[in-house]
DRENDO-1510 file (C-alpha; in Angstrom, 1 decimal, always signed):
<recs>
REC; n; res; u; v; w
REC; 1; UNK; +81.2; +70.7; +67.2 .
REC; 2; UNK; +80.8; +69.9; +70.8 .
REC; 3; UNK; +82.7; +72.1; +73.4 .
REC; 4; UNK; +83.5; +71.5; +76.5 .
REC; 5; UNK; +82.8; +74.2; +79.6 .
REC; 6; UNK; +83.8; +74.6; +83.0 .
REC; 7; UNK; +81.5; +75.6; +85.6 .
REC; 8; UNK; +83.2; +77.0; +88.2 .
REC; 9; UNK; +80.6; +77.4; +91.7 .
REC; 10; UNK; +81.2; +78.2; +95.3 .
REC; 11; UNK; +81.6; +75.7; +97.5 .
REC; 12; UNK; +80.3; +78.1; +100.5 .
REC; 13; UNK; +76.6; +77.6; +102.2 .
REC; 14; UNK; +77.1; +81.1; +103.7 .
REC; 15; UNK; +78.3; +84.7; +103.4 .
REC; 16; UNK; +79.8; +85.9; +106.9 .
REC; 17; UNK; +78.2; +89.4; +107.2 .
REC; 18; UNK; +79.7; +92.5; +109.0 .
REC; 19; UNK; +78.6; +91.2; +112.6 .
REC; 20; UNK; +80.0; +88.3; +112.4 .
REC; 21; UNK; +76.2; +86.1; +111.6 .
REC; 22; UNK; +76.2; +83.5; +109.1 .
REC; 23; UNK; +74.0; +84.3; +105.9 .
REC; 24; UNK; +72.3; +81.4; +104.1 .
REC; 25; UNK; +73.6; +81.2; +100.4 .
REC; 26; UNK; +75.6; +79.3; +98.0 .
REC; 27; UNK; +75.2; +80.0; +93.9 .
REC; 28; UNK; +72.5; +81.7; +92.6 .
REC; 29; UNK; +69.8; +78.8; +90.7 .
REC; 30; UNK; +69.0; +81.4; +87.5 .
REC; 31; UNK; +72.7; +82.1; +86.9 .
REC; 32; UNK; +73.5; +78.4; +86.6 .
REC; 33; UNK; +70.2; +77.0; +85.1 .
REC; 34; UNK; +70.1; +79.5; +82.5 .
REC; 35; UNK; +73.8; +79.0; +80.7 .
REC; 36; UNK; +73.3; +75.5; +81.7 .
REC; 37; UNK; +70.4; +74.9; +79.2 .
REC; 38; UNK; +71.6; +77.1; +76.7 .
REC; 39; UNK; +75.5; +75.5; +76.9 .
REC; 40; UNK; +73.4; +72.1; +76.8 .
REC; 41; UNK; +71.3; +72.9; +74.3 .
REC; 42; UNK; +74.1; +74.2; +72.2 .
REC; 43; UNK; +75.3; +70.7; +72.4 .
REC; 44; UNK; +78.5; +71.4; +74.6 .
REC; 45; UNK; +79.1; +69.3; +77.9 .
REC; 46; UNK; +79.7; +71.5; +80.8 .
REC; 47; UNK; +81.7; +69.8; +84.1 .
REC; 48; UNK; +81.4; +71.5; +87.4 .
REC; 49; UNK; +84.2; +72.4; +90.0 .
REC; 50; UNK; +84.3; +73.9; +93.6 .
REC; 51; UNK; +86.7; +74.5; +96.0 .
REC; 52; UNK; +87.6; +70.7; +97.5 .
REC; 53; UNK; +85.0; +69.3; +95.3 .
REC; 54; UNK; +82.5; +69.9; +97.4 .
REC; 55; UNK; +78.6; +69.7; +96.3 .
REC; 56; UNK; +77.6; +72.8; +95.5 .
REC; 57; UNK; +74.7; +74.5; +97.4 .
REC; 58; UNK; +71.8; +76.4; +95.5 .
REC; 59; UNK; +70.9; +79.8; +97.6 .
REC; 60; UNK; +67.4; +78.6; +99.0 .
REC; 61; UNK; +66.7; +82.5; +98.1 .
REC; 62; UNK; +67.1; +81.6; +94.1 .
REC; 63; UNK; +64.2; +79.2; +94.1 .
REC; 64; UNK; +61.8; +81.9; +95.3 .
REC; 65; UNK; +58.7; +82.5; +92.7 .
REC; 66; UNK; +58.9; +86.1; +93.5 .
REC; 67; UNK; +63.3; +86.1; +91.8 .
REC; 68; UNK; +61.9; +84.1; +89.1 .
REC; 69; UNK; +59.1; +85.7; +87.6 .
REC; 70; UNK; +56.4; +83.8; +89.1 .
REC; 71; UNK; +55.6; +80.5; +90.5 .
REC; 72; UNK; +56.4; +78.6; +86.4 .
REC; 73; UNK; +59.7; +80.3; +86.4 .
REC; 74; UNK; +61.0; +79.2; +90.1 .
REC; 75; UNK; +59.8; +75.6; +88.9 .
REC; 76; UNK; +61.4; +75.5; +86.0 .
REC; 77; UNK; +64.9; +76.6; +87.4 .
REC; 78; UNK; +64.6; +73.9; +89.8 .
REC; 79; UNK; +63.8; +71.2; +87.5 .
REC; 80; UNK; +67.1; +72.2; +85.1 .
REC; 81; UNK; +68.9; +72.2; +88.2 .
REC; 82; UNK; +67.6; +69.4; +89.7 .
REC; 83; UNK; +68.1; +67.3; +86.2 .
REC; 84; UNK; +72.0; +68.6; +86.0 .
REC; 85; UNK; +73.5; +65.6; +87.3 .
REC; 86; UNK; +77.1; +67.5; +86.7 .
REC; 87; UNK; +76.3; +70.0; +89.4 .
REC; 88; UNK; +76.4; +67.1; +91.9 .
REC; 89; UNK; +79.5; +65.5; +91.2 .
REC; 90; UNK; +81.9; +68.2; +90.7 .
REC; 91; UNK; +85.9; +67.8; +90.4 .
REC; 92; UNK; +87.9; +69.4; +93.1 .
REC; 93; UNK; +88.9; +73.4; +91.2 .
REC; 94; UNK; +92.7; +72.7; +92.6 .
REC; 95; UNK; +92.7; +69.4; +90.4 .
REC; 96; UNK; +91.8; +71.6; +86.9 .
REC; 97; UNK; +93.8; +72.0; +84.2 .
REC; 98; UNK; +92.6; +74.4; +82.3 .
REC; 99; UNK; +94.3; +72.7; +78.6 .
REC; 100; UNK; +90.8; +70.4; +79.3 .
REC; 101; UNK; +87.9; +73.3; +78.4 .
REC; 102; UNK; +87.1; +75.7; +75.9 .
REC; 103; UNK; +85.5; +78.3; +78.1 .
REC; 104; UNK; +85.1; +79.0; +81.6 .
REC; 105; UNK; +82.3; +79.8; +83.7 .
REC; 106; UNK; +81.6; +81.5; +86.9 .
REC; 107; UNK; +77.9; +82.3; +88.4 .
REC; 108; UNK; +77.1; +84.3; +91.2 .
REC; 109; UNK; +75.3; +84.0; +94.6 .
REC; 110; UNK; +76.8; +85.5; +97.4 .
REC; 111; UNK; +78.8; +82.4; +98.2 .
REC; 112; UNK; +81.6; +83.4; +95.8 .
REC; 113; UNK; +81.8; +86.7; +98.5 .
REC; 114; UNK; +82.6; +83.9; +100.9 .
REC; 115; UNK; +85.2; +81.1; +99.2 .
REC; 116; UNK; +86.2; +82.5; +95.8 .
REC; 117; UNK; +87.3; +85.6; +96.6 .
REC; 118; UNK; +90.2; +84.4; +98.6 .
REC; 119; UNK; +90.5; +81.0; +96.6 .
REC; 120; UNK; +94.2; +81.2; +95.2 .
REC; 121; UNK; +93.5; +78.3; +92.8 .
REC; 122; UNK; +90.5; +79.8; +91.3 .
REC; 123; UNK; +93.0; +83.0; +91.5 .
REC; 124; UNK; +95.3; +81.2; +89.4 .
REC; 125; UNK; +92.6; +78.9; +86.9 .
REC; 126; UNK; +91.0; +83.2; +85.9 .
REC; 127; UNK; +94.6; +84.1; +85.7 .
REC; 128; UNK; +95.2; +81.4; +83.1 .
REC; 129; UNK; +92.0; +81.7; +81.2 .
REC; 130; UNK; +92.4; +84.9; +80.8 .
REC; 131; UNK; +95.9; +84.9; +79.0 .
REC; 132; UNK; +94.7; +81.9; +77.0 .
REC; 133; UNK; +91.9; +83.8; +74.9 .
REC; 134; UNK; +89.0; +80.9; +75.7 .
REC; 135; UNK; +85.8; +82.6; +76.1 .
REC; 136; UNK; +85.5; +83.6; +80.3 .
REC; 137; UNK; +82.2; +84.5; +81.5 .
REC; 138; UNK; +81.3; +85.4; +84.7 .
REC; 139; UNK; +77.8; +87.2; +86.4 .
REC; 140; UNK; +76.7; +89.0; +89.3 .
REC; 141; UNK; +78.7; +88.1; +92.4 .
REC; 142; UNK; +81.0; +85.9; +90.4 .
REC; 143; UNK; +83.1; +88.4; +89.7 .
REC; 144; UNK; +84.0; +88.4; +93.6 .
REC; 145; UNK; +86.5; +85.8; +92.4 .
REC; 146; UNK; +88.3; +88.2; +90.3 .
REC; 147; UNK; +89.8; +89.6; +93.5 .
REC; 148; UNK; +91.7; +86.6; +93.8 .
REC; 149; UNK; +93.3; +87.4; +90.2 .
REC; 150; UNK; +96.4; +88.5; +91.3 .
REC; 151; UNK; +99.7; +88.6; +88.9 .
REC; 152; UNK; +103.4; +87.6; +90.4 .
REC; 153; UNK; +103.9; +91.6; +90.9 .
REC; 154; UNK; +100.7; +91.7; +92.9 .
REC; 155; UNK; +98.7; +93.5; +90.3 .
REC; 156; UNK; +95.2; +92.3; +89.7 .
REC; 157; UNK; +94.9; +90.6; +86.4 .
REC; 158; UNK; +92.0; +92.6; +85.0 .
REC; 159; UNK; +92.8; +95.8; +85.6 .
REC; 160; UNK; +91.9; +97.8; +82.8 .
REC; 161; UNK; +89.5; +95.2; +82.1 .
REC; 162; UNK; +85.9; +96.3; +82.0 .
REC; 163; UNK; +83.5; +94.8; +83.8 .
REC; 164; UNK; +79.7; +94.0; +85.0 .
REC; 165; UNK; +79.4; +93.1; +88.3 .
REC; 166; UNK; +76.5; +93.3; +91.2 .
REC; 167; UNK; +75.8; +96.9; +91.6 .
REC; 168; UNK; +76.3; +98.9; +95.3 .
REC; 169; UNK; +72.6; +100.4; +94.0 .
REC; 170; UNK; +71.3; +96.6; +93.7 .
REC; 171; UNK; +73.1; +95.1; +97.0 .
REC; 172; UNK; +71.1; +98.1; +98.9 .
REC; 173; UNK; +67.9; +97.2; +97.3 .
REC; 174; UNK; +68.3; +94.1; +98.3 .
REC; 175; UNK; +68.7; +95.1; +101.6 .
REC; 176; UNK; +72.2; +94.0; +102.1 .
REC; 177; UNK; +74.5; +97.2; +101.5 .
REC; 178; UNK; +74.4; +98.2; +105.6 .
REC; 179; UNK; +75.5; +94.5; +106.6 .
REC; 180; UNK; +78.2; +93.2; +104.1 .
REC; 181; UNK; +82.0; +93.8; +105.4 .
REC; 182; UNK; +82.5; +94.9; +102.0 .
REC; 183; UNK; +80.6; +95.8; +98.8 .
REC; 184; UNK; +82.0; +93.6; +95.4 .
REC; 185; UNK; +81.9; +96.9; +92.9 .
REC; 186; UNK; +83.8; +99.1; +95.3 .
REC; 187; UNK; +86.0; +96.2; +95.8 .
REC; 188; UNK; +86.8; +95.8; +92.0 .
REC; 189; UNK; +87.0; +99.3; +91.2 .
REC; 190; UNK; +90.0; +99.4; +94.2 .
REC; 191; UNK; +91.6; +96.5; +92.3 .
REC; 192; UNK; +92.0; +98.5; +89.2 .
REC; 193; UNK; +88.9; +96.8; +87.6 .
REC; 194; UNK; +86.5; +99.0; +85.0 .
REC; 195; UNK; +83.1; +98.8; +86.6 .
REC; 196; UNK; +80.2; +99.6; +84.1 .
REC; 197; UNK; +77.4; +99.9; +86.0 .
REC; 198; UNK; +73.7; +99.5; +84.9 .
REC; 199; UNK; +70.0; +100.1; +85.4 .
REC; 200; UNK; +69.6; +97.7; +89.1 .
REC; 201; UNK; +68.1; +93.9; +88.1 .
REC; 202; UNK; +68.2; +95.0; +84.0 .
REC; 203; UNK; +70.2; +92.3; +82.3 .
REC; 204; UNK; +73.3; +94.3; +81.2 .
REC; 205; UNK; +76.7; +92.2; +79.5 .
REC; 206; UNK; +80.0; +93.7; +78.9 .
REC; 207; UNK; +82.6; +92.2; +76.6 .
REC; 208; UNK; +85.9; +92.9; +77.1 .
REC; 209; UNK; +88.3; +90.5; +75.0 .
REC; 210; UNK; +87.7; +86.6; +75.8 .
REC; 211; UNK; +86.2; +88.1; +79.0 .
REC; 212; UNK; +82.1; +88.1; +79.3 .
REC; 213; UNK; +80.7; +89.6; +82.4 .
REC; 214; UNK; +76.7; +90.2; +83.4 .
REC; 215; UNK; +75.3; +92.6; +86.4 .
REC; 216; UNK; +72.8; +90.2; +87.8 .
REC; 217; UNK; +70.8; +87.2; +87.8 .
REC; 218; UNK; +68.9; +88.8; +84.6 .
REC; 219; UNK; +72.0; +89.3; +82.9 .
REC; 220; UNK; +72.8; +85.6; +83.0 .
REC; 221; UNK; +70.8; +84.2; +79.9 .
REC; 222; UNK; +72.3; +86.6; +77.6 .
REC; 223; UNK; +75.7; +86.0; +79.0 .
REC; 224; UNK; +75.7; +82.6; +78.1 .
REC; 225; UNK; +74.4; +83.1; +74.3 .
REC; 226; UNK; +77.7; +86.0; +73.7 .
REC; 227; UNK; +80.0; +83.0; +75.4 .
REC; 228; UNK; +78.2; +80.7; +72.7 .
REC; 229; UNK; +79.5; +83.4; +69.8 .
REC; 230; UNK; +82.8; +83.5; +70.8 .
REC; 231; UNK; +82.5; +79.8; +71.0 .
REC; 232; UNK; +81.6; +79.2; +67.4 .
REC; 233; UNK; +84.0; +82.1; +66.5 .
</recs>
């Protein structure tokens, strides 16, 4: 039986670093092109929503042979993405209602560093999803919009919860540790959230409840086929 799935993506085209520069990003292309074919080739439909309902931007980055095993796998990321015609004509996230999807969906890029982690109506949609028991996965620096999770008594939402996130270890292997105004797992373990951190760029998935997380772009594949389980569930 066909599901439906909402992708929920940054709207940002940059992360603001430290010194005040603007970083090229936007979601990361493996993080929504994997889930995206497995969701699709589940059979599910999958609708997309930003912040404003903006068009989402693809972190140039993503497309790189060397992120994607080699010049076949950076093609073939591009040509799911390119062919995902919902990705380009997303609803606006404050216009959601959750009552609409069976699961929820968040990739990663730095982007969600920018928007999502101060976006009170995504704040509000993870608040929801959570409480509901629909399947909620999220990967790498999606979780940065967990931050924004916060209950009526100013608690975060998924504290206690554990959680996969973008490693300290794999921000400073990727060179961006010493420029970032903050770092995304010191930020969730401040908020109360259950880190579990793994090997750097090895796909590692935590379940918690209805909630999925992955570490990194790797972990984003097998994200999507636990979601799928707890789909058919």
């Amino acid at each position: 039986m066909s599901k439906k799935i909402l992708f929920v993506l940054t709207g940002a085209d940059h992360w603001t670093l430290a010194d005040g520069t603007r970083h090229p990003s936007g979601y990361w292309a493996e993080e929504a092109a994997a889930p995206y074919e497995v969701f699709k080739g589940a059979g599910h439909t999958v609708t997309a929503a930003t912040p404003g309902g903006v068009v989402p931007t693809v972190d140039a980055a993503s497309l790189a042979p060397d992120v994607n095993g080699g010049e076949e796998g950076s093609q073939r990321v591009a040509e799911v993405l390119a062919a995902a015609e919902e990705l380009k004509s997303p609803i606006a996230l404050e216009d959601v209602r959750l009552d609409d999807y069976d699961a929820v969906y968040y990739p990663g890029g730095h982007g969600p560093m920018e928007d999502l982690a101060v976006d009170a109506d995504s704040g509000r949609l993870l608040v929801r999803a959570l409480k509901s028991g629909k399947p909620l996965g999220v990967v790498c620096h999606g979780p940065a919009a967990l931050l924004a999770a916060v209950e009526e008594d100013g608690g975060n939402a998924f504290e206690g919860y554990r959680v996969a996130a973008f490693s300290n270890e794999e921000e400073a292997q990727a060179g961006f540790a010493d420029k970032a105004k903050w770092l995304l797992e010191n930020r969730l373990a401040e908020a109360g959230v259950d880190v579990q951190v793994g090997e750097p760029w090895a796909p590692k998935v935590v379940v918690d409840r209805n909630l999925v997380t992955g570490q990194n772009p790797a972990s984003a594949a097998p994200l999507a086929v636990e979601l799928l389980k707890k789909l058919s569930a």
